[in-house]
N, C-alpha and C positions, 0 to 999 in steps of 0.2 A: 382816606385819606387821606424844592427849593433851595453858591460862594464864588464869590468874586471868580470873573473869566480871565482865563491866563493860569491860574491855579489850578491845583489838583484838587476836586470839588468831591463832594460827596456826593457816591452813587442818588441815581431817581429813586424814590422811595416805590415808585409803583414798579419800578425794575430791577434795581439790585441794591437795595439795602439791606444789610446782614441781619441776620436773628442772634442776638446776644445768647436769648434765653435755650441753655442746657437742655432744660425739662422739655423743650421742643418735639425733638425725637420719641423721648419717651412716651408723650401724651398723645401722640400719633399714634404710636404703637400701640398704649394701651388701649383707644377706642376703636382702634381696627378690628383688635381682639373680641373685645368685648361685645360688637356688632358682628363678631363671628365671620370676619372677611378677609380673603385672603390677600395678599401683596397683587395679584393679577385681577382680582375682583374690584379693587380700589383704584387698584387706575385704571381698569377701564370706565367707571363710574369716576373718578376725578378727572381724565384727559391726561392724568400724569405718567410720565414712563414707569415701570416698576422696578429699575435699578436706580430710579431717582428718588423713589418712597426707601427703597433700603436705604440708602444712604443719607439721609433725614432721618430714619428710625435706629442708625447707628452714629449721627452726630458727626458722621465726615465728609458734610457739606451744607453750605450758606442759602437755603434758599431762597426764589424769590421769594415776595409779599404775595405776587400773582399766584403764584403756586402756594403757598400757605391758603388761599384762600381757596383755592380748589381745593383741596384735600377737606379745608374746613366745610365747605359747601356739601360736599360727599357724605360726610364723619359726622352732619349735623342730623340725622335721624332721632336724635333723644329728643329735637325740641316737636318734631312731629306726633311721637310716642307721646309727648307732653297734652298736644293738642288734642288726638286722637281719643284722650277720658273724655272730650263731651266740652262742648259748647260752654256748658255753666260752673266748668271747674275752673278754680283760680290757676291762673302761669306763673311762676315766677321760676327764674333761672340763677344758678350765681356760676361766676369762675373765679379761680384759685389764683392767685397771685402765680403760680407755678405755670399756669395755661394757659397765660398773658404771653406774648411775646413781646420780644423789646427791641425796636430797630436802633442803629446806632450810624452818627455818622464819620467819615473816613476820617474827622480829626480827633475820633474818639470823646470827644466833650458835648455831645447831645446826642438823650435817649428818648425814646418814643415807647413810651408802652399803647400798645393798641387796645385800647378798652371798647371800642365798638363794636353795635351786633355783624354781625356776618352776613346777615340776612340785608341789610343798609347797605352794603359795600360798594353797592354799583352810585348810590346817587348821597349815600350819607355817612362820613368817616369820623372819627374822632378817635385824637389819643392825648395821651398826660404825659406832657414834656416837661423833662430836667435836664439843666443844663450848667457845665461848668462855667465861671469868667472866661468870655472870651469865645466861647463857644459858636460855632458856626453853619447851619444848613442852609444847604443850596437846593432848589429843584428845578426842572425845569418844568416848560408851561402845563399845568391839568386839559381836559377838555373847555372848549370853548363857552364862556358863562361862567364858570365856577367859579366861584367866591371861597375864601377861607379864612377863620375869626380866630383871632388869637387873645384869649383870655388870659392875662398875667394876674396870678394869684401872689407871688414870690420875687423878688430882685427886679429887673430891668430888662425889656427886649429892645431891638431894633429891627423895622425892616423895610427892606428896601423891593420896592418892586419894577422894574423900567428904569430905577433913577428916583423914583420917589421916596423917600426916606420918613417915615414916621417913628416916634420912638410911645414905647406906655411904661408904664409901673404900675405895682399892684393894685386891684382893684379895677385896672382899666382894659379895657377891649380895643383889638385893632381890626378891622373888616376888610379885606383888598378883594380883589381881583388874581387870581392866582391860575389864569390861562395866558401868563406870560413869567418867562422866569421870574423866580424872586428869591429873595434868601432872607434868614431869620438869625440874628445875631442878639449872643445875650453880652449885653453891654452892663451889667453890674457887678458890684466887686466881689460878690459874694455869688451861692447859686441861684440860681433862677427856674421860677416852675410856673407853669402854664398850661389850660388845656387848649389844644387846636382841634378844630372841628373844618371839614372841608365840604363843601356841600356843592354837588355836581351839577351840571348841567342837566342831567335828567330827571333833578330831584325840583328845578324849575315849573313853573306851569307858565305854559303860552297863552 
């Protein structure tokens, strides 16, 4: 796994940030198949309703990240199958640009594609941020501890955490605290790309 208050901000990314990506439905669909599981068999093994997987699997509805990730927790049997050749076989996985999802926020000018494993999701997030001029997310607080790094590869960020405002450009990293609102403004004139990596509080050692 952050816009000005008084404004209309873009949804929590852990709670309702939209999936851009089309192939969403699709790629649901096709691995349910292909794991030979039925729409009642998948939610009960995701926690999801099954008129809420059909309408994911037909594209006529936004779902959460939370529930993207149940489904994916569920539908992740291939990496077991993977593991299950034997201790001494090599792992490697890839996904498709199509099997990415991409969150987006309400003022449509910053996208998230989620490139992290599924299996991290509880203590370790990351995705690959592109952002128009101007561009704006909000969140509000993660769990208590969490830190989030913002790597600019591209243009110009700014962000503001509490009141604190740091700005970087390419090449530089920004580290905060992100268990208190904060928001991420791309402040260059051109677009802007970054990866953000969010690392939780249970991914800590005391």
């Amino acid at each position: 796994m952050g816009v000005e208050r008084g404004r209309e901000r873009p949804k929590d990314l852990m709670t309702g940030a939209q999936v851009l990506s089309g192939q969403l439905g699709k790629t649901i669909q096709r691995l349910r198949k292909a794991y030979n599981l039925s729409l009642s068999e998948l939610a009960e093994q995701s926690g999801v309703a099954k008129s809420i997987i059909s309408q994911i699997e037909r594209n006529e509805t936004n779902p959460t990240l939370a529930t993207i990730w149940r489904l994916s927790q569920a539908l992740d049997v291939s990496i077991e199958r993977v593991l299950a050749t034997g201790d001494e076989e090599p792992f490697i996985e890839k996904s498709s640009r199509a099997d990415t999802p991409i969150l987006v926020s309400d003022d449509g000018r910053m996208r998230l594609a989620i490139i992290g494993w599924i299996k991290t999701v509880e203590w370790l997030q990351w995705y690959d941020l592109s952002a128009d001029p101007g561009g704006v997310l909000d969140s509000d607080a993660h769990q208590r501890g969490s830190v989030e790094c913002l790597s600019v590869t591209e243009g110009e960020f700014e962000v503001d955490v509490a009141g604190a405002v740091q700005r970087a450009r390419a090449g530089e990293t920004l580290r905060y605290r992100c268990d208190r609102p904060h928001t991420v403004r791309c402040v260059s004139e051109g677009t802007g790309r970054a990866f953000m990596v969010v690392i939780m509080k249970a991914a800590v050692m005391e």
